[in-house]
C-alpha positions in Angstrom: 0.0 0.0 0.0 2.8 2.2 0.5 4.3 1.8 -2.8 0.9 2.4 -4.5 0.6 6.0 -2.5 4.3 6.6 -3.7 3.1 6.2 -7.4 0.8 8.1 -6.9 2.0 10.8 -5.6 4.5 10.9 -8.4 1.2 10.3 -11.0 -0.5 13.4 -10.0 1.7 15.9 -10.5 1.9 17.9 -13.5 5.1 17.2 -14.5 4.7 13.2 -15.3 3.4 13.2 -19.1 4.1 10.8 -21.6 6.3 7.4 -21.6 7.1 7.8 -18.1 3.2 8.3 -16.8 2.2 5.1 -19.3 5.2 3.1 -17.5 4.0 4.5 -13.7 0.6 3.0 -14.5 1.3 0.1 -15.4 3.4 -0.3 -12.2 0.5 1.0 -10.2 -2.0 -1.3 -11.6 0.3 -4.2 -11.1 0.3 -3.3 -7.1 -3.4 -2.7 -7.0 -4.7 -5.7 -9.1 -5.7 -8.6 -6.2 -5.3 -5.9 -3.6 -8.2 -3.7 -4.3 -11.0 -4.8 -2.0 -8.1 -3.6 1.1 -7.3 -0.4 -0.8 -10.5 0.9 -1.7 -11.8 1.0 2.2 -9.0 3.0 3.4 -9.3 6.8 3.9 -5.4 6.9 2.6 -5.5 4.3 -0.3 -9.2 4.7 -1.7 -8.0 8.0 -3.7 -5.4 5.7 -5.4 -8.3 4.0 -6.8 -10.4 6.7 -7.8 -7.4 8.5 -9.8 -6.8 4.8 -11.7 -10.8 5.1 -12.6 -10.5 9.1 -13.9 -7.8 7.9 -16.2 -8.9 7.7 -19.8 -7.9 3.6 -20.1 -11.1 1.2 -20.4 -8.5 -2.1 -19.8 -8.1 -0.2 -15.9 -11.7 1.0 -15.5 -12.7 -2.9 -16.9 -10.2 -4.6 -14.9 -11.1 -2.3 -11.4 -14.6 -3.1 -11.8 -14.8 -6.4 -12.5 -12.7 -7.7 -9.1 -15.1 -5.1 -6.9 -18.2 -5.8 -8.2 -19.4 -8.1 -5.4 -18.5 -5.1 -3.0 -20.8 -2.7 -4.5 -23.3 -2.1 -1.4 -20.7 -2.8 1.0 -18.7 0.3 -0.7 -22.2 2.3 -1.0 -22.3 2.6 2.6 -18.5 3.0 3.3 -17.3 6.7 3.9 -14.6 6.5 1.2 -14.7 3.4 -0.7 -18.6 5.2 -2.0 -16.9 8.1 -4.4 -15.8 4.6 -6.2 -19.3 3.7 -6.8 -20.2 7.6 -7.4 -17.2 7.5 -10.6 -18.0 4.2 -11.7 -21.8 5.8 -12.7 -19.8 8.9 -14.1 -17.2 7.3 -15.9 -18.6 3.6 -16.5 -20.2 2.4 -19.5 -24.2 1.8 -19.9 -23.3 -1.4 -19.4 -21.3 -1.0 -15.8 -24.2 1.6 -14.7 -26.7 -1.3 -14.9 -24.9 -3.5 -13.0 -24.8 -0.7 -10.0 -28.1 -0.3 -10.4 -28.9 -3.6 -10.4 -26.4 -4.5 -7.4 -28.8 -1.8 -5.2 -32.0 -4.0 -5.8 -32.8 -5.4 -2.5 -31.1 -3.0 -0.4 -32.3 0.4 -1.3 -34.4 0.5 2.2 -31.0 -0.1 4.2 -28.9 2.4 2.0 -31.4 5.0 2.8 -31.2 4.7 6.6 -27.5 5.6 6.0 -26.7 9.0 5.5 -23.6 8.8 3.1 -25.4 5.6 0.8 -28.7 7.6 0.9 -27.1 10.4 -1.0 -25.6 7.8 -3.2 -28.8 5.9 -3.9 -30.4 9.6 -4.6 -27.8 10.4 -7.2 -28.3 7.4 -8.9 -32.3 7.4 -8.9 -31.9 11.0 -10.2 -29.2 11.2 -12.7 -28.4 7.7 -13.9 -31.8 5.6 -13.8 -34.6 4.9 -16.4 -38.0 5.2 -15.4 -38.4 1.3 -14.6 -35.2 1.5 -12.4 -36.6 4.1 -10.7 -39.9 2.7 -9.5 -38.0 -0.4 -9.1 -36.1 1.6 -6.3 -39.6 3.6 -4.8 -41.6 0.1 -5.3 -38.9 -1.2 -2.3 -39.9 2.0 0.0 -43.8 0.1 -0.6 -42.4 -3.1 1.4 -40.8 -6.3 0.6 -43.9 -8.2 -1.1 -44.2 -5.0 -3.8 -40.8 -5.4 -5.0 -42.0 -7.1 -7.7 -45.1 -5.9 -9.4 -45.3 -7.1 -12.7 -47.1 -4.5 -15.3 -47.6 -1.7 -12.4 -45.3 1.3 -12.8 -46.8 3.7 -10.2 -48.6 3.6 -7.1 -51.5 5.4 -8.9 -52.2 2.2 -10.4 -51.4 0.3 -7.7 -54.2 1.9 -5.6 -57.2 1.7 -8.8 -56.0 -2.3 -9.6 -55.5 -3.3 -5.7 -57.4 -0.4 -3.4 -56.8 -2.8 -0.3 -52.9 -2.7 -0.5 -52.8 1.3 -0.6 -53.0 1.1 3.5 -50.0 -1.4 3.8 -48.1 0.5 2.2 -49.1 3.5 3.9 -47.8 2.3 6.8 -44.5 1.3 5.3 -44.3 4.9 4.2 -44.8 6.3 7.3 -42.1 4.6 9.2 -39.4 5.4 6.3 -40.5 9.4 6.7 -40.8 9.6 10.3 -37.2 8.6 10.6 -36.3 11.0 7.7 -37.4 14.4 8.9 -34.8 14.5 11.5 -32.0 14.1 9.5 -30.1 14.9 6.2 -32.2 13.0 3.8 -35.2 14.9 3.9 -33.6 17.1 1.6 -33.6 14.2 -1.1 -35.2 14.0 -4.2 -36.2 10.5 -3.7 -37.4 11.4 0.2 -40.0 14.2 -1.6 -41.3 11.5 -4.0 -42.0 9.2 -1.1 -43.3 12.1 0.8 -45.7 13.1 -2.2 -46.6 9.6 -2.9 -47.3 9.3 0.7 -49.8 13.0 1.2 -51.7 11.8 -2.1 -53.0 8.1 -0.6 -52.9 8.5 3.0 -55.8 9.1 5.8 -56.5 12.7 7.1 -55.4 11.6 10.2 -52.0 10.5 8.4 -51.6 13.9 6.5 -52.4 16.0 9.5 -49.5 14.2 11.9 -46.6 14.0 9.1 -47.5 18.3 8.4 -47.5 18.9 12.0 -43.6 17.4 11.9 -42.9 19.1 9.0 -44.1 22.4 8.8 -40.9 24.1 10.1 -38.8 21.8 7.3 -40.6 23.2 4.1 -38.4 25.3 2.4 -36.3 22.0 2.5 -38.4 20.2 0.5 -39.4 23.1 -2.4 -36.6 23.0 -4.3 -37.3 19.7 -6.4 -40.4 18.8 -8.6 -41.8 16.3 -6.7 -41.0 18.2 -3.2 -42.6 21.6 -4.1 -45.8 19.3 -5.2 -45.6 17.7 -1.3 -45.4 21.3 0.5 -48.5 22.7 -1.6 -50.5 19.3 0.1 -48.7 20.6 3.1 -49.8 24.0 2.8 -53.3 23.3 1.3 -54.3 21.0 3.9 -52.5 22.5 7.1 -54.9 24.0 9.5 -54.8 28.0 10.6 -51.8 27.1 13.6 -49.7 25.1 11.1 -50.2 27.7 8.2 -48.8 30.3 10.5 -45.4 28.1 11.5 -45.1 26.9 7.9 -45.0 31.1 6.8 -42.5 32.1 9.7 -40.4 29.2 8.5 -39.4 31.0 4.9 -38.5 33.9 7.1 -34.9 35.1 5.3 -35.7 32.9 2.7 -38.5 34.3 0.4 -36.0 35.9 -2.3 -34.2 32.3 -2.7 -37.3 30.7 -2.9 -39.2 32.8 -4.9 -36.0 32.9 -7.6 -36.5 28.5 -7.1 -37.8 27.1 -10.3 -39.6 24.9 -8.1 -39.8 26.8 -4.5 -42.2 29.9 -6.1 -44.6 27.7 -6.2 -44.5 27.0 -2.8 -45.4 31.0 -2.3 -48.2 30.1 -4.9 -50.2 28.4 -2.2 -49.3 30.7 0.4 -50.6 33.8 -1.5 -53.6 31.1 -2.4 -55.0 29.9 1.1 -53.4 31.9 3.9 -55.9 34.2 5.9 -53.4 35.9 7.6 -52.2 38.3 5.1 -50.4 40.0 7.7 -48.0 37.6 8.6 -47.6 36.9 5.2 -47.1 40.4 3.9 -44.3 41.0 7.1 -42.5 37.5 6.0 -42.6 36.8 2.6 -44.0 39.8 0.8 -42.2 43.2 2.2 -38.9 40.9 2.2 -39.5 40.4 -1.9 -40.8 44.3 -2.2 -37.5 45.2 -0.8 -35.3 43.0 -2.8 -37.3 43.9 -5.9 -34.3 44.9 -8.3 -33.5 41.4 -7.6 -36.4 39.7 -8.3 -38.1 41.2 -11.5 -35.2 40.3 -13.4 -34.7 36.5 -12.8 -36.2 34.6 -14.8 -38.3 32.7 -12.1 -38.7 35.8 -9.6 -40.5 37.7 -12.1 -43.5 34.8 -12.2 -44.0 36.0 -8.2 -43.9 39.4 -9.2 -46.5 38.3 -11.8 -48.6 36.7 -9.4 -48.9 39.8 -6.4 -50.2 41.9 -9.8 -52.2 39.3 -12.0 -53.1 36.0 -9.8 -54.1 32.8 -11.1 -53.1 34.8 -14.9 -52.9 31.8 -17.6 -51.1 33.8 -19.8 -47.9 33.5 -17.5 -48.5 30.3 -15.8 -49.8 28.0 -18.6 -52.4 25.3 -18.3 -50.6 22.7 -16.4 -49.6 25.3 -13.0 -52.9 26.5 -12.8 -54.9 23.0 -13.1 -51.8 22.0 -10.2 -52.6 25.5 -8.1 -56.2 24.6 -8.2 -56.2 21.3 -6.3 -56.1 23.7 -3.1 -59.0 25.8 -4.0 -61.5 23.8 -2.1 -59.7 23.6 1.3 -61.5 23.8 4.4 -59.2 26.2 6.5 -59.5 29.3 4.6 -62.0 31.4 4.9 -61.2 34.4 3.4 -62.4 35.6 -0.1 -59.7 35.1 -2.8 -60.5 38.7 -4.0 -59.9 40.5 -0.3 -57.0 37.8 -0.3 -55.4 38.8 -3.0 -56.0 42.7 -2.9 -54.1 42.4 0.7 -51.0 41.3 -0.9 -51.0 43.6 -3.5 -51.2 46.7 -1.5 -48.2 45.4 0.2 -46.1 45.5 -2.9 -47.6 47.8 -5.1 -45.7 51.1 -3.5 -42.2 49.4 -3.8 -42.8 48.0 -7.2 -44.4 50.6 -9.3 -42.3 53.1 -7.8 -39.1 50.5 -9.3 -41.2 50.5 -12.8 -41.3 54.5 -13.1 -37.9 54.6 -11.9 -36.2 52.2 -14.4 -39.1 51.9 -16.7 -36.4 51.7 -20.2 -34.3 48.6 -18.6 -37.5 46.7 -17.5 -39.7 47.0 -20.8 -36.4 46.1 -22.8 -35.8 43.2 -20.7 -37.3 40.1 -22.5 -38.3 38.7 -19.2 -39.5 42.0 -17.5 -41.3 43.6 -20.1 -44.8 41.7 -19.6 -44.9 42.5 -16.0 -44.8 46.2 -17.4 -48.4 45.2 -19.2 -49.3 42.9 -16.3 -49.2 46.0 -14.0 -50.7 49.3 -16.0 -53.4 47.0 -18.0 -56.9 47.3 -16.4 -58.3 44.0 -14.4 -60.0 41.4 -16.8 -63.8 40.8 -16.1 -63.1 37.6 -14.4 -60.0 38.6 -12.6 -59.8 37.3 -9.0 -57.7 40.9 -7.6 -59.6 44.4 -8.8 -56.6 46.3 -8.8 -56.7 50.1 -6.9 -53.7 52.1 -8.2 -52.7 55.0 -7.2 -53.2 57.6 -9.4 -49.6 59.3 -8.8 -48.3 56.0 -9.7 -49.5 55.2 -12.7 -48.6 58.4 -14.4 -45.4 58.1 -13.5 -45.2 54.8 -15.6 -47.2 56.5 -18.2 -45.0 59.8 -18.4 -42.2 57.1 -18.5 -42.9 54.9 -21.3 -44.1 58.5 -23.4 -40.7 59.4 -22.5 -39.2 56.6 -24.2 -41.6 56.5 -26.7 -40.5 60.2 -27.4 -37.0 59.6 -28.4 -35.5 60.2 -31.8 -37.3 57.4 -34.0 -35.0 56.4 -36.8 -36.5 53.3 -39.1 -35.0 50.1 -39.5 -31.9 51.7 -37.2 -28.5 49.6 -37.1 -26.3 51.4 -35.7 -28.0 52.8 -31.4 -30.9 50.5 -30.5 -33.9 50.1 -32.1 -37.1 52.3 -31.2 -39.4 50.5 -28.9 -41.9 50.5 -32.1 -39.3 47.9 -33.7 -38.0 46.3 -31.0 -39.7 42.8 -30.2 -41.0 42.5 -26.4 -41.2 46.5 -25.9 -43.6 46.7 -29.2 -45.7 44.0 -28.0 -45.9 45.3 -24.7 -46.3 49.0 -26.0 -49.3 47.9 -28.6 -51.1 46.4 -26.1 -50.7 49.3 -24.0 -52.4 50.7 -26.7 -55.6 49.5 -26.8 -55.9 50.7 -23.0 -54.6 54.2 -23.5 -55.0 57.1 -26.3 -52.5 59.3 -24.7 -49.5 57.9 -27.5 -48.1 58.7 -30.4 -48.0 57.6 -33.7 -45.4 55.3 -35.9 -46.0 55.6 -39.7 -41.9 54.9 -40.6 -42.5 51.4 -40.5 -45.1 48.5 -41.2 -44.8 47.6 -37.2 -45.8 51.4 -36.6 -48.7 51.3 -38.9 -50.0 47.8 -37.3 -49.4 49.9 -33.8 -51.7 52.7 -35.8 -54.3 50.2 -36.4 -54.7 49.4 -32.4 -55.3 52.4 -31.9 -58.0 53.0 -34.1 -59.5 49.8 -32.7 -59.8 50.6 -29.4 -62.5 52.6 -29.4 -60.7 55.9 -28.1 -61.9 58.9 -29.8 -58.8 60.7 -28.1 -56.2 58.7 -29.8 -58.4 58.1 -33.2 -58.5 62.0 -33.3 -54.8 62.2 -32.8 -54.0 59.6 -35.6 -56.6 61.1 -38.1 -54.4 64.9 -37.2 -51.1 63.7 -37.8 -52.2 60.8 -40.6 -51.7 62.5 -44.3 -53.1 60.0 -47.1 -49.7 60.9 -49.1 -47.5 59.3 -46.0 -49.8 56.3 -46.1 -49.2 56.0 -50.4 -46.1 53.6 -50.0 -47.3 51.7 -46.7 -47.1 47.8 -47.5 -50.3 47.6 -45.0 -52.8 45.0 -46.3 -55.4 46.7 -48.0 -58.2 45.6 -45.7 -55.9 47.3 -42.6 -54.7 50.1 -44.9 -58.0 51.1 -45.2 -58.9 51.2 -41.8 -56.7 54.4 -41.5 -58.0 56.0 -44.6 -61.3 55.6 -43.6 -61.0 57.4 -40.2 -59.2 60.4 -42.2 -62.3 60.7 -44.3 -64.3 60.5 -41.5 -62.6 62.9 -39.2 -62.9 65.8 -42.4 -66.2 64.8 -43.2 -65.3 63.9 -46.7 -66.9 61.1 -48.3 -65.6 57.3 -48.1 -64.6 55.4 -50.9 -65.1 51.7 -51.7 -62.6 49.5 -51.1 -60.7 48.2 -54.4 -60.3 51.3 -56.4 -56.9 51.0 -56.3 -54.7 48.5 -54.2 -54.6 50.5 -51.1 -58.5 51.3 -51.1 -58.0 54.9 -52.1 -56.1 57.0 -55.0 -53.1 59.8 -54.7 -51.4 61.6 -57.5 -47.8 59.6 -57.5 -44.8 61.8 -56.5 -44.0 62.7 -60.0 -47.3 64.3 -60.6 -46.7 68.0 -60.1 -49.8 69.6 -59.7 -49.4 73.4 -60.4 -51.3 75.3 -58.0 -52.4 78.4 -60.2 -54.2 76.7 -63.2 -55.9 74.7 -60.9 -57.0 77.9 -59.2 -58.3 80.1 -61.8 -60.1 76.3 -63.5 -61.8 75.9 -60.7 -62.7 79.3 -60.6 -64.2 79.2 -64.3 -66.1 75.6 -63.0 -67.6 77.6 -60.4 -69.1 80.5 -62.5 -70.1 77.9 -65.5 -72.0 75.7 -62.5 -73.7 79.4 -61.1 -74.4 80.4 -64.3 -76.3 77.0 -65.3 -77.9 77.1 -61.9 -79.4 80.6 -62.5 -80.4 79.8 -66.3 -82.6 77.1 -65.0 -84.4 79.1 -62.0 -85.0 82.1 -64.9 -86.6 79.5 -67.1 -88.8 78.3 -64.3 -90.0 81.5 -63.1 -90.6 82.8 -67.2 -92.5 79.5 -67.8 -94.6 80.4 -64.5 -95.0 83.8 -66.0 -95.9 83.0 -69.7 -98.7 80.3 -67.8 -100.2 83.3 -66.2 -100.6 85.8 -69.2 -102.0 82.7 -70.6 -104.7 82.0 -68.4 -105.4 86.3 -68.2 -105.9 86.4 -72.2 -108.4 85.6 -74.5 -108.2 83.1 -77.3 -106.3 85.8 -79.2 -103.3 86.3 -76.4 -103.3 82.5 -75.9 -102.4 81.5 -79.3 -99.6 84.0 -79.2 -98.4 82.8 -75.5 -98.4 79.4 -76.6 -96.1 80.6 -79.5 -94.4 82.7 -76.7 -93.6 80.0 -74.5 -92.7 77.4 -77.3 -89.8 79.7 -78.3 -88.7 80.5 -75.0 -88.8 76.4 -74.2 -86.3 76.5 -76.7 -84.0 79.1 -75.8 -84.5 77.5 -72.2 -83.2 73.9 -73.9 -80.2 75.2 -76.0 -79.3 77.4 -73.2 -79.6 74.9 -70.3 -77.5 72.8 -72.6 -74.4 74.5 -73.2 -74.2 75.6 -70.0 -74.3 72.2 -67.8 -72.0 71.0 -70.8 -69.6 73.6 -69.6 -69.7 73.4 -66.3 -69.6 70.0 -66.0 -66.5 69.7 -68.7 -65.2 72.6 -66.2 -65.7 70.3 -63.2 -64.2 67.6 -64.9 -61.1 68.8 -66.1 -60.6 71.1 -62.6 -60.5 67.8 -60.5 -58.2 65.8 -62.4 -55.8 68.1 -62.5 -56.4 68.8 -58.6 -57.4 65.7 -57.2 -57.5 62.7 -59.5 -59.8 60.1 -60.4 -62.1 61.0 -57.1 -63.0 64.5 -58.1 -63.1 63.4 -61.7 -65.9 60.9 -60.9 -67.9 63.7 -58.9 -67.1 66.7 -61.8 -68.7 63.8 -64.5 -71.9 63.3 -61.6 -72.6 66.8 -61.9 -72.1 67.3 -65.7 -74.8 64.4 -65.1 -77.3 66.6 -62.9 -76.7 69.4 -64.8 -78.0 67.7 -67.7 -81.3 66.1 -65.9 -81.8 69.7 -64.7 -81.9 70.7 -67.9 -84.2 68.0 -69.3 -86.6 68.5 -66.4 -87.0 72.3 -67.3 -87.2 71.6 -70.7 -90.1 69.0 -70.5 -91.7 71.8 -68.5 -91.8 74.0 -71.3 -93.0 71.6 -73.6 -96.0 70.7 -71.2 -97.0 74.6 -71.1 -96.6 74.8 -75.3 -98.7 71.6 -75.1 -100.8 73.2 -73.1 -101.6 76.7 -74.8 -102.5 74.6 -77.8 -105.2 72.6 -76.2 -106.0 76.2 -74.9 -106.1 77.6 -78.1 -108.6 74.7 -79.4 -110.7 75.0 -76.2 -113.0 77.7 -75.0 -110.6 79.3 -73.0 -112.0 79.9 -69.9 -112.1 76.5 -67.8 -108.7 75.8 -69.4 -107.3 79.5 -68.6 -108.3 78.3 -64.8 -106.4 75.5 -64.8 -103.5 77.1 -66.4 -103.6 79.5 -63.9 -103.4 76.9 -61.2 -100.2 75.3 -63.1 -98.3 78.8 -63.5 -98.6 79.5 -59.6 -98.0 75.9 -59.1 -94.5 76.1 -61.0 -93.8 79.7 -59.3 -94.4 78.2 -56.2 -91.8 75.3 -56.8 -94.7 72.6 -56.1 -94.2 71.3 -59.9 -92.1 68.4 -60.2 -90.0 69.8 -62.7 -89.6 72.9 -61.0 -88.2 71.4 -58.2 -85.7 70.2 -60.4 -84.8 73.4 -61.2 -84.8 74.4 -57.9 -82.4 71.8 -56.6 -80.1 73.1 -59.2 -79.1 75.9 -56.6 -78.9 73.6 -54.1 -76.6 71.4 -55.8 -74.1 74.5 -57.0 -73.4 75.4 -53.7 -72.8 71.8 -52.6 -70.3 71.0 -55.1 -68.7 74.6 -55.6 -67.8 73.6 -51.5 -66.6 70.1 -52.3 -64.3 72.0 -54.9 -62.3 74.4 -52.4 -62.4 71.5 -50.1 -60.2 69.2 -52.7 -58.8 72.2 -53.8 -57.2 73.1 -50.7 -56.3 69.0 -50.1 -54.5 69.2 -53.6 -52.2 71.8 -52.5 -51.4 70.4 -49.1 -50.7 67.1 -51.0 -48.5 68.9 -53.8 -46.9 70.8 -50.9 -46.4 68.0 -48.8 -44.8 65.6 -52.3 
């Protein structure tokens, strides 16, 4: 033995490389071979042994393993001769793990009593064993007869195939934990999934003693899978004293747990079913408000943050934690509605958190795993929300004014070069477009298709604030080049028209739902001044040629009826020739003024005004066909007058002439509309007129 510590020695240092460390080997395994069941038990020798297994030589590893096979559970429970076993799972093949894992069946009861082979046995069940080795090892824990169960892989099917063996093994259970919560191995992995297995099956009676041990140990058993699963039973089903000891018992220790992967859920259940928010806000919750910078940016503190703010929120916790977290709902010790439960907590941590959000509002909504607590804490409660957040009104501006600050900086599309605006940037813009839709007090993004999506929001929220600020700032000519869809694109062009009372278009006249002149249409602002101009005095002069003709044919009607036969011959020939003058007048002049109309909004406005310069050329004409056929009807008239006696007729033409100056005949209210109709387009003119310019101007 002392020549294999001399070779040793001389093996480890640095300096032995090459020929000389092969030759040294091979001398220390000729020592060790035959002599390795003394070595490996001694505190002096056993390292000799473990450095020959670190070596990168399969003939050693092969050679060391096979002669201490047979010694496998005696060197399990020995103090040094167990770091053997511990490399031979590292370093051994499949092959050699097996056969340690195999070696254990039998004994994994008596290893566990042990401290040293317990944490052994752990490290094996955890690391190195398949899922049949591993109930192989918790079927032992059961009791001797279970060792072997055939097709059963879980004491879940255990207890539906044979119900009358769960209370055996119950028992069984209960003498392995009692003997476990005094010592080291209670921090185990493979003590929680006994402990779990044993608060799902056993009596009331059973759960209610084992928490009464343990509810001072239960931030010992949170930090693995199956052990924060046992302390929510714990906590679920402990009664108001136990509650109490198992809160004071994370005192100093709610930051670790709560930054736990597995120990925040722990703090789930307490925030769940303790009454005494007091106790819980002076232990847990102050000790997280004050440690906050801490917390919200770790990647498991945040979900606690998450929960103070939003509890029970599926959008954070996912389907799985909140079908786990709501096994405890119906527990018979609290008392306390969830809502006054809830709002409790969050008063506690509402003045040190949003007070951290308006003081470092840029580095938490950048943060990818921060920047949903930013919407989790300014968006308003949803209907079905168990907390009805009350916020200070102090507090929230401050996060507002802070995000508008941010939001306020230089915005430079598609930058490369400093960091991207929070309308680009992937977290802050989702954040920030959901913000939206509860806010109008924001500004607007055109630069980029993200910014006109953010645009959209906004329109769709319903906030006449923010819709009037989009359809101010908004020009159709910045929207021209937009690659929105056209069914979004249009969304925004529509609430322009609206907000300036100008008439919508239908979708598809071009493929953004609306024309524009393109940028190398110059549209010279003098022509289309003085054409409009001559529009407007060919539309007023058209307009006043058909009101003359009404009021002359109203006229001629009453020297008609006046006369004798004599003076109505000649008014009938009267009024025939003024019905024509009326008709080739009336003509040329709508002909004008609607060519007028035409050619003033193309040249202003495009194909809109075009289309609504052609609809007026259109009235113009039925104007003019309307006062025409009114003329005819009194020629017409005067004839039959002329044939007639005179008298009865003259009557009725009377009636007619004061009906047509009274605008009561159909035709005359044609002519009357004509007005009317001037004045409505001559104001849709300057109104395009004065959007052509701003759009030249703005090109």
């Amino acid at each position: 033995m002392k020549e294999a510590k001399l070779l040793w020695e001389t093996l480890r240092s640095s300096k032995c490389k090459g020929a000389e460390k092969e030759e040294l080997l091979n001398k220390l395994m000729n020592v060790v071979s035959g002599n390795a069941k003394e070595i490996i038990f001694s505190h002096s020798t056993s390292r000799v042994i473990q450095f020959l297994v670190t070596q990168k030589k399969e003939t050693i590893r092969n050679e060391l393993f096979e002669e201490l096979t047979p010694e496998i559970v005696r060197m399990a429970k020995s103090k040094y001769a167990k770091f053997f076993v511990a490399k031979m799972l590292k370093y051994g093949s499949k092959h050699q793990r097996d056969l340690v894992l195999n070696a254990f069946q039998g004994h994994c009861v008596n290893l566990f009593k042990i401290s040293t082979a317990a944490q052994l046995l752990d490290t094996a069940f955890n690391e190195y064993a398949n899922a049949a080795q591993r109930f192989s090892i918790i079927s032992e824990f059961y009791g001797p007869e279970y060792h072997e169960l055939g097709n059963l892989s879980s004491l879940k099917q255990i207890a539906q195939k044979q119900p009358e063996k769960v209370v055996p093994i119950m028992q069984n259970l209960e003498n392995v934990l009692e003997n476990c919560v005094i010592k080291e191995t209670l921090k185990l992995s493979l003590t929680h999934r006994l402990l779990l297995d044993y608060l799902t099956y056993c009596s009331k009676d059973q759960k209610s003693s084992i928490i009464e041990s343990m509810r001072t140990n239960i931030p010992e058993i949170c930090h693995t899978r199956d052990g924060s699963r046992a302390a929510l039973e714990c906590i679920w089903n402990a009664s108001v004293k136990d509650r109490k000891a198992i809160v004071k018992s994370f005192k100093g220790l709610a930051v670790k747990s709560a930054m736990d992967e597995f120990a925040r859920r722990a703090l789930f259940g307490i925030f769940d079913v303790v009454d005494d928010t007091v106790l819980v806000n002076k232990i847990i919750t102050e000790e997280i408000g004050n440690n906050i910078a801490e917390v919200v940016y770790d990647k498991f503190g945040v979900w606690v943050l998450h929960y103070l703010v939003h509890p029970r929120d599926g959008r954070v916790l996912g389907k799985g934690m909140m079908e786990i977290l709501s096994q405890g709902d119906s527990n018979e010790y609290s008392q306390k509605p969830p809502s006054e439960r809830y709002t409790e907590l969050f008063n506690c941590i509402r003045t040190p958190l949003y007070t951290f959000l308006a003081a470092n509002m840029k580095e938490v909504i950048t943060n990818k795993i921060s920047s949903v607590l930013v919407l989790d804490a300014l968006e308003p409660d949803a209907p079905l929300s168990p907390l009805k957040k009350v916020i200070d009104e102090s507090d929230k501006q401050a996060c507002f004014a802070a995000i508008a600050q941010i939001v306020g900086e230089e915005f430079i599309p598609n930058n490369i070069e400093g960091e991207p605006h929070i309308i680009e940037s992937g977290c802050q813009r989702f954040v920030f477009r959901k913000l939206l839709q509860c806010d109008a007090n924001q500004e607007d993004f055109i630069g980029v298709n993200s910014g006109c999506f953010a645009l959209v929001d906004m329109l769709r929220s319903g906030s006449s604030k923010a819709r009037t600020a989009i359809t101010n700032a908004v020009s159709l000519t910045s929207l021209k080049n937009s690659t929105l869809v056209p069914e979004e694109l249009q969304i925004l062009h529509d609430a322009k028209m609206s907000a300036n009372n100008q008439p919508q278009i239908e979708k598809g006249q071009s493929s953004h739902g609306f024309c524009l002149p393109t940028p190398e249409e110059e549209v010279p602002s003098a022509p289309v001044q003085s054409t409009n101009q001559h529009a407007n005095e060919k539309i007023g002069e058209a307009g006043q040629n058909a009101k003359d003709a009404a009021s002359n044919l109203g006229a001629a009607a009453s020297n008609i009826a006046e006369g004798s036969k004599d003076k109505v011959v000649a008014g009938a020939e009267a009024v025939g020739e003024k019905a024509a003058e009326v008709r080739e007048g009336i003509a040329n002049a709508a002909a004008s003024a609607g060519e007028a109309v035409a050619n003033a909004a193309t040249n202003a406005v495009g194909d809109v005004a075009a289309n609504a310069g052609q609809a007026v050329a259109t009235a113009a004409t039925n104007v003019k066909d309307g006062v025409v056929n009114a003329g005819a009807a009194v020629a017409e008239g005067a004839k039959d007058v002329a044939k007639g006696t005179g008298n009865v007729v003259g009557k009725g033409l009377e009636s007619a002439g004061q009906a047509i100056q009274s605008n009561e005949h159909p035709e005359a209210k044609l002519a009357a509309k004509v007005e009317e109709k001037t004045d409505e387009i001559r104001q849709k003119t300057e109104e395009w007129k004065e959007e052509s310019k701003a759009a030249v101007k703005s090109e």
